[in-house]
Steps between C-alpha positions, in 0.01 A plus 500: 500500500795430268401212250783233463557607151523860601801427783712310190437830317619670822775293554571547161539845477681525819799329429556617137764738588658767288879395425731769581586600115123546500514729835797663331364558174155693719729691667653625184175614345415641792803724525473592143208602510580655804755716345282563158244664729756691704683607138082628453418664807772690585513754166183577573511552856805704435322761247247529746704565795720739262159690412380575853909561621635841507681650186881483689438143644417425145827663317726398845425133479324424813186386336571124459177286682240771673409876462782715629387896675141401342334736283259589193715759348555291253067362382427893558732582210376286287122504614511906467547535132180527350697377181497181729141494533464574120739187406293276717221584344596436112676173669166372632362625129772284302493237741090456502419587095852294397403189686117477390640587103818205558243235654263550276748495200616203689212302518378582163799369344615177703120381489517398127871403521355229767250345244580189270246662243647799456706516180818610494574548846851357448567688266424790662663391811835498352451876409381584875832297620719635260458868633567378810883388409530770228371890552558774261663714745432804645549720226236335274254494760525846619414593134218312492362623785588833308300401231216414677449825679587367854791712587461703812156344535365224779457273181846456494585348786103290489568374118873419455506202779155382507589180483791289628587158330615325824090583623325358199698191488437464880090573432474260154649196721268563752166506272677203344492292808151635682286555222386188368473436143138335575365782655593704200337252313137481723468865475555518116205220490293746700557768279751744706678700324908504577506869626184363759715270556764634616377753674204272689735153571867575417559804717305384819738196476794726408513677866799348643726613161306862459583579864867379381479708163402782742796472750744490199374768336397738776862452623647611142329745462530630851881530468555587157650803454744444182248556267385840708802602443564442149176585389320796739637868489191672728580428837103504561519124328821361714434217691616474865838355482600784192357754780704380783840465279464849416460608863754273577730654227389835623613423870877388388544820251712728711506838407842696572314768658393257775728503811729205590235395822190550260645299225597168791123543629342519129730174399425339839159542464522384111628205649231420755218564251622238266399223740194729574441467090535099507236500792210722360555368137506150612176543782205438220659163414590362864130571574356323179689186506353335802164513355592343157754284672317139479319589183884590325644152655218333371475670145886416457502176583246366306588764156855381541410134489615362140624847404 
């Protein structure tokens, strides 16, 4: 039984109407985002129907929505190097050991910047912002890493970027607004230390921005390959991405005694194992994300608040 107050609510709500600039302006969000999705989608439904197409629909053009002439040529290339399965592995290395050292770094440094009591944490602030509008370029940072031993080592490409400015800015605002300056103050009058501190209260609190620390840094680290290159001579060290340019660089080097038909296949089949490439180097993070998804949304939303 409807209540008399509950029809006027009815009647209400029924004959508020949308005006038509209102309709209009819905049906302009909704084709926008329409066409943001579609501008999305369709690269990445493209590499994958170029990676499972054959090599001459690839180089002829005839690849534009779904596989063409479907085939695997192109992921048992790639898959059969053993160099492959090599890069993988130091990639899962740098990715794993990288991302525990930069959250950890992380934590350990936007913690204190969150307190009121800590002195000089403006100060030091404006030093930790500063190198992140002014670097010394890459000239005086390859010679420290010189200096330091790290060349041609797995240090060098753990150390160098261990932390990112953008990340502890994104962590101190979030200990600023969760962590309470009263609880900080109830567990000094019981006597905790602030290392049992922060390791008993701050980081079970801190899940929603560690997962996002994670994300961020598992993706760097995942596709970083600049620093590979700069820094690594044994190809035992490269990462995946150095391992599939040089196959990929390898694949387009024609030598002149090659015949005219083995040199088309050899650049056809260069050409289909570049979107084979962006597939297997980009499969670790498609499968990661929806796991961390909620617990990234949520970490950035509240660590960007009043940053």
């Amino acid at each position: 039984m409807v209540s008399r107050e509950g029809r006027n609510v009815k009647d209400v709500s029924t004959k508020i109407k949308d005006s038509a600039g209102d309709r209009l302006f819905v049906i302009f969000i909704y084709v926008g985002l329409s066409l943001i999705t579609l501008s999305i989608l369709y690269p990445l439904i493209y590499i994958v129907s170029s990676s499972l197409s054959s090599p001459l629909a690839v180089t002829s053009g005839r690849v534009w929505l779904w596989p063409v002439d479907v085939t695997l040529d192109g992921y048992k290339a790639v898959l059969g190097s053993s160099k492959v399965i090599m890069g993988y592995a130091n990639s899962l290395f740098y990715t794993v050991f990288g991302t525990i050292i930069a959250v950890t770094l992380t934590v350990l440094l936007a913690y204190p910047l969150s307190r009121k009591s800590f002195f000089g944490r403006t100060f030091l602030m404006f030093f930790i912002l500063f190198t992140m509008l002014f670097s010394g370029g890459l000239i005086p940072e390859y010679l420290v890493v010189q200096n330091l031993g790290m060349v041609d080592t797995r240090w060098a490409l753990l150390i160098p970027k261990a932390i990112a400015v953008w990340q502890v800015i994104i962590a101190r605002t979030f200990f600023q607004t969760s962590i309470p300056e009263e609880l900080v103050e109830a567990s000094e009058m019981d006597g905790c230390s602030d290392l049992r501190f922060l390791w008993s209260v701050v980081i079970p609190l801190a899940k929603p921005i560690i997962a996002v620390l994670v994300l961020m840094y598992a993706i760097m680290q995942w596709n970083s390959y600049f620093d590979a290159l700069i820094y690594l001579k044994s190809e035992a060290l490269y990462p995946l991405q150095l391992v599939l340019r040089n196959i990929l660089i390898l694949n387009t080097d024609a030598s002149s005694l090659m015949s005219a038909s083995e040199m088309m296949e050899r650049q056809q089949l260069a050409e289909l194992m570049k979107y084979s490439l962006i597939v297997v180097a980009s499969l670790p993070v498609l499968i990661i994300y929806p796991f961390v998804q909620k617990y990234f949304m949520q970490g950035m939303l509240i660590g960007s608040v009043k940053g």
